[in-house]
C-alpha positions in Angstrom: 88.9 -31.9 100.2 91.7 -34.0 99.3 91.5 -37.9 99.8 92.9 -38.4 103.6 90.7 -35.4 104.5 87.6 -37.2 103.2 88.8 -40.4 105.0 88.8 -38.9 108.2 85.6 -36.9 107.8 84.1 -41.1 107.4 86.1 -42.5 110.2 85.1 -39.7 112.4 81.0 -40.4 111.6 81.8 -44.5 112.0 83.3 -43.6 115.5 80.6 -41.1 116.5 78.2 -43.6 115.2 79.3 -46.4 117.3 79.6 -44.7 120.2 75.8 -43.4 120.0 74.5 -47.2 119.1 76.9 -48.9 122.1 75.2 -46.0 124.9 71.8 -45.9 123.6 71.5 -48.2 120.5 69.7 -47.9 116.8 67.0 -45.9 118.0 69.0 -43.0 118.7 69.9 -43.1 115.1 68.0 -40.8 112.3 69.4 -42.2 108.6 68.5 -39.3 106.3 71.1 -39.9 103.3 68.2 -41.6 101.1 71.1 -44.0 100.8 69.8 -46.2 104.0 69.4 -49.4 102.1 68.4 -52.6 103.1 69.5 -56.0 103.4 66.6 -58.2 103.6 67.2 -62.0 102.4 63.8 -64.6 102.5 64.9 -67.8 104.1 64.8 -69.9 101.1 67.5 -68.0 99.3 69.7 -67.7 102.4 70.3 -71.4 101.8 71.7 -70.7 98.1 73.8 -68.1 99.2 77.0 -70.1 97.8 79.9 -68.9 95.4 78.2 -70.7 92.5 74.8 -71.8 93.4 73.6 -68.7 95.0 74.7 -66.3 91.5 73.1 -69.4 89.4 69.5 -68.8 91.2 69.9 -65.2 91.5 70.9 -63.9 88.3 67.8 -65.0 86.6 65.7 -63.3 89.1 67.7 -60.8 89.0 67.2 -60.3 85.0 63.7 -60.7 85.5 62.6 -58.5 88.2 65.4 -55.7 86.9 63.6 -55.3 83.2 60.5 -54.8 84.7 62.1 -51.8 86.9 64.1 -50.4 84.0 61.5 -50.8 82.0 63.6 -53.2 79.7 62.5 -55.7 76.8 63.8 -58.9 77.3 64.5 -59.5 73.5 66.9 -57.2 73.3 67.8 -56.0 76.9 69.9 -58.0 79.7 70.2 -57.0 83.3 73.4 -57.7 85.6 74.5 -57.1 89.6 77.7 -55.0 90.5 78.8 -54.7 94.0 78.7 -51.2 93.6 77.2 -48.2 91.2 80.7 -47.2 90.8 81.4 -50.9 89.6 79.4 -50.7 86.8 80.7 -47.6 86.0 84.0 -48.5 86.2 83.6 -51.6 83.8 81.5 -49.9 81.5 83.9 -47.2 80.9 86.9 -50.3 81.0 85.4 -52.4 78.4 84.2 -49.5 76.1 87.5 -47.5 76.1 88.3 -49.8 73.9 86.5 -49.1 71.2 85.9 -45.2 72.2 88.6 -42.5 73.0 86.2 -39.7 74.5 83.8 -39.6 76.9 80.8 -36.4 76.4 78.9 -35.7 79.7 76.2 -34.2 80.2 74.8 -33.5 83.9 71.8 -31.0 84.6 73.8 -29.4 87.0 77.8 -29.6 87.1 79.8 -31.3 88.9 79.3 -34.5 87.8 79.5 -37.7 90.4 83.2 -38.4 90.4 83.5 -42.1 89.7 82.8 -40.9 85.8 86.1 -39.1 85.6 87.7 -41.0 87.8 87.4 -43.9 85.7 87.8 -42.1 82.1 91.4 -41.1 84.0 92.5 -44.7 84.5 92.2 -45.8 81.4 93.2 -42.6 79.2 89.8 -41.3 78.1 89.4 -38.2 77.2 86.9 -36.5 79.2 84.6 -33.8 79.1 81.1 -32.1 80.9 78.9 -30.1 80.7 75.3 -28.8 81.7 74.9 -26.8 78.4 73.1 -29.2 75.8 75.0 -27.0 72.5 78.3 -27.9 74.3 77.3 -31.3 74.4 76.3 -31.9 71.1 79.0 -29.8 69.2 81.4 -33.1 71.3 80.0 -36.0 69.7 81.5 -38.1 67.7 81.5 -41.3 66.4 84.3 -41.7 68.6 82.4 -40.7 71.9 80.9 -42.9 74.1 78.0 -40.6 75.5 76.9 -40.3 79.1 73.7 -38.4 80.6 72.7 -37.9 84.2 69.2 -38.5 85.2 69.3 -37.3 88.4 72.3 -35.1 90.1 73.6 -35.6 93.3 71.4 -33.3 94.5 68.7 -34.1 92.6 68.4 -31.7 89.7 66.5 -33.9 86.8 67.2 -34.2 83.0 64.4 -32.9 81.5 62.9 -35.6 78.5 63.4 -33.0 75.8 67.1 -33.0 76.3 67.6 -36.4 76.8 66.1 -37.0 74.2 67.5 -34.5 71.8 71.2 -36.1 73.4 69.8 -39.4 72.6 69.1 -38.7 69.3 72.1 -36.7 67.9 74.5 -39.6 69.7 72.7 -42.1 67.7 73.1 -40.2 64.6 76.9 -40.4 65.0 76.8 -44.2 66.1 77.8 -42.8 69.3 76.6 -45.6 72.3 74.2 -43.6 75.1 74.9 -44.7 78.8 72.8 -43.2 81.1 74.2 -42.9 84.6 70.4 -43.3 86.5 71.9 -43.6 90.2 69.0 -41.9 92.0 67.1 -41.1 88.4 65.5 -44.4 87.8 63.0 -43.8 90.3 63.0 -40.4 90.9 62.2 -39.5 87.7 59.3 -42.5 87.4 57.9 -39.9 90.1 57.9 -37.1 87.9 56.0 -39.3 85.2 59.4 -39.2 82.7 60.6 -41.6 80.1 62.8 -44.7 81.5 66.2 -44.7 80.0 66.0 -47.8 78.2 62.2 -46.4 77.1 63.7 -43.2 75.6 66.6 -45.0 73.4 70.0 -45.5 75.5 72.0 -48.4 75.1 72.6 -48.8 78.7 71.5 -47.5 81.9 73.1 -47.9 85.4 71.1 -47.9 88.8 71.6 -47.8 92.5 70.0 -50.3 94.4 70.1 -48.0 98.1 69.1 -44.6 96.4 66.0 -44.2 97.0 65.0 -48.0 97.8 65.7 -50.8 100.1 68.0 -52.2 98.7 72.1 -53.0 99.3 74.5 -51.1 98.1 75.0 -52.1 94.7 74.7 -51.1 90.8 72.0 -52.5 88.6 73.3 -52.3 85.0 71.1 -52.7 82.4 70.4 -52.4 77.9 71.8 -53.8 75.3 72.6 -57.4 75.4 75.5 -57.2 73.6 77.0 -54.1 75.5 76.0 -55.4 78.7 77.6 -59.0 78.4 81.3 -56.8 77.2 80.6 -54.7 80.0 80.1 -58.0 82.8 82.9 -60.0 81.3 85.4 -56.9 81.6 84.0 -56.5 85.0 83.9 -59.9 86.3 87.9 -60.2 85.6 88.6 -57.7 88.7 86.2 -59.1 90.7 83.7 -56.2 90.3 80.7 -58.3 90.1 78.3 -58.7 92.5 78.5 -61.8 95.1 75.6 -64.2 95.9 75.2 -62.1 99.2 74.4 -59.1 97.5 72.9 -60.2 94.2 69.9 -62.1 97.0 69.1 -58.9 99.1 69.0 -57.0 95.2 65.9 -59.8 94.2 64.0 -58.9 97.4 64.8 -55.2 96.8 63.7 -55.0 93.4 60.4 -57.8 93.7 59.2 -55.0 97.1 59.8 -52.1 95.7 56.8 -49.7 95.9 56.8 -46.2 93.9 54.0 -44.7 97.2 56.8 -44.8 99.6 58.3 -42.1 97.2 54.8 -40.8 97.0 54.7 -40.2 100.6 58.3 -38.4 100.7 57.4 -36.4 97.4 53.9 -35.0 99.8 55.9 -34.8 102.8 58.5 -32.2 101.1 56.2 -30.3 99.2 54.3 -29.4 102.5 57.5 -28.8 104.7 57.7 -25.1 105.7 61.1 -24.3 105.4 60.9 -20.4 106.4 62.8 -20.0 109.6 65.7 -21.2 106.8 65.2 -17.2 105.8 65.6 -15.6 109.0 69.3 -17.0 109.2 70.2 -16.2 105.5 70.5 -19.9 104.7 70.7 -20.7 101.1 67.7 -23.8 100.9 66.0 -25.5 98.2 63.5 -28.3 98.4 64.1 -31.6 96.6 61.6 -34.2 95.2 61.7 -36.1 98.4 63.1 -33.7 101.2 65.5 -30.2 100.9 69.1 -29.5 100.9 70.8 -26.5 102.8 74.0 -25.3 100.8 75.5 -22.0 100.8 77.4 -21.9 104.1 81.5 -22.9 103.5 82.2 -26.6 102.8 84.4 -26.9 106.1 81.3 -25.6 107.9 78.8 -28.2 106.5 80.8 -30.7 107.4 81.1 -29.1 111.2 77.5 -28.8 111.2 76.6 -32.5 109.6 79.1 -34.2 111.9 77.5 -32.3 114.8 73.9 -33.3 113.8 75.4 -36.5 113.7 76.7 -36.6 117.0 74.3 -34.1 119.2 70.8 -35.5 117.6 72.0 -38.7 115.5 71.0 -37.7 112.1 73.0 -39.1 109.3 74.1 -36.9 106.7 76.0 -37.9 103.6 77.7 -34.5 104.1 78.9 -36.4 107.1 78.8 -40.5 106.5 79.5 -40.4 102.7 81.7 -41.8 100.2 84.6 -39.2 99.7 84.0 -37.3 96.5 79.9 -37.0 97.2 78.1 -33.6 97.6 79.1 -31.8 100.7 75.6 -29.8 100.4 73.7 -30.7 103.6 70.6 -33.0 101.9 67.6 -33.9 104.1 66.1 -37.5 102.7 62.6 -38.5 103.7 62.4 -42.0 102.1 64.3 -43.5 105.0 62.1 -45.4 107.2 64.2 -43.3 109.8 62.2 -40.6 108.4 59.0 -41.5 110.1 60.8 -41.9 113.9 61.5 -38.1 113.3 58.9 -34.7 112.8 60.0 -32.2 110.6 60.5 -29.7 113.8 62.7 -31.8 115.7 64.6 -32.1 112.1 64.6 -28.4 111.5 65.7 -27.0 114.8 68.7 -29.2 114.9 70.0 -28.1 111.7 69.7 -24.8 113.1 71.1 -25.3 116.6 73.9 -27.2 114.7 74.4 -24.4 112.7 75.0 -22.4 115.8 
């Protein structure tokens, strides 16, 4: 879809959205995205939240309580708030173009999330992906600045071994790892992998709504060095996170608990996702839920915007940011989740379908 398309497949979800919560409020609302977030503040730090006080208090916590999530050493890791995923992104691949001419991505399963290229396009990168680990390697250079995906869009994981072979070769060519850990931070700490950090990149980025409560921001962390370039570059277009954000990020990261992932992992496992047969649909579970993808891309947006607006269940295929998957993905770490059985889930997608 091109760019005005996408903005009207959001505007229409915000205007079926606020018509649903104006007749019959939040209830009637099912957020399944895995991208529900939160924005939960404790009282004391809503009275620091000022343009220099609030980031003074914050960032320290902030340091603290995101080592202990990326699994970080303080001696020679830093942690730092963007307002967004694609923020920290976007100033990573600004401050290090500098230095680096290519960018070599590898994703476990192509395409890659857009804001990568997107940003290796602005400022004259040379770019290049793929989900073949030879390809990858025969690209670096000590001129490449090397990315890896933890964790696709859809969820497909980077298995250790190649990480780690990436990892490896990159470091033998002096070649800075960056892992792009959106959804991967914690879905892989569910699968028992190595951290990022852990395993030997340089920098790791995280999303502090995927798969958490948390607001919608990026959680950059590695190298002290990297990571101060990186802010600095950042903090000159206003990419940095605000006191706002960077307080609702502490509370996100000091009550996050791995079991609510548990509980998501258990309750896809057990889903029975036959009746997805009888109509030919092309399915797949997920770690935490299951994704239906083969019909046309104009008719999973039909059908996502109609679950939206028949049985209000969000859908990033319907509410996302444009450029994100247009597979139909069912999320159960969403408190939503537990408002809604997996029949009443099931039988709408198919009656949407119809």
């Amino acid at each position: 879809m091109d760019s005005l398309s996408e903005l009207n497949r959001v505007n229409t979800a915000r205007e079926i959205l606020r018509k649903k919560i104006n007749d019959t409020g939040r209830t009637s609302i099912y957020d399944l995205t895995g991208l529900c977030g939160g924005f939960e503040i404790c009282e004391e730090h809503l009275k620091l939240i000022e343009t220099y006080v609030g980031p003074a208090i914050f960032s320290e916590k902030i340091t603290n309580a995101g080592l202990n999530h990326l699994s970080g050493n303080s001696e020679i890791h830093n942690v730092v708030c963007f307002n967004r995923t694609s923020s920290a992104i976007l100033s990573t691949i600004m401050a290090l173009s500098k230095s680096f001419k290519k960018l070599v991505h590898y994703v476990p399963e192509k395409p890659a999330h857009p804001s990568i290229p997107r940003s290796c396009g602005i400022f004259g990168m040379e770019y290049f992906e793929s989900d073949s680990l030879e390809e990858i390697i025969s690209k670096i250079d000590e001129n490449t600045l090397t990315v890896i995906t933890g964790a696709t869009m859809d969820h497909r994981i980077v298995s250790d071994e190649i990480a780690g072979k990436i990892i490896s070769y990159a470091k033998s060519k002096n070649s800075p790892v960056f892992f792009d850990d959106a959804s991967g931070a914690r879905l892989r700490r569910l699968y028992g992998k190595f951290p990022a950090l852990e395993m030997g990149a340089d920098l790791v980025v995280t999303s502090m709504d995927k798969l958490m409560e948390g607001p919608r921001a990026g959680l950059l962390g590695g190298n002290k060095n990297l990571v101060d370039q990186i802010y600095s570059e950042g903090m000159k277009f206003g990419l940095e996170a605000q006191a706002p954000i960077m307080a609702a990020v502490v509370t996100a990261l000091e009550n996050f608990d791995l079991n609510t992932l548990k509980n998501a992992f258990e309750r896809a496992e057990k889903i029975d996702l036959a009746c997805f047969e009888a109509e030919k649909l092309d399915y797949e579970k997920t770690p935490t839920g299951f994704i239906i993808k083969n019909p046309s891309e104009e008719k999973l947006i039909e059908t996502a915007l109609k679950l939206l607006e028949n049985y209000g269940i969000v859908t990033i295929t319907a509410a996302g940011m444009p450029g994100a998957s247009k597979n139909i993905r069912i999320d159960f770490c969403s408190k939503d989740a537990e408002r809604i059985s997996n029949e009443e889930i099931i039988n709408a997608i198919l009656n949407s379908l119809k």
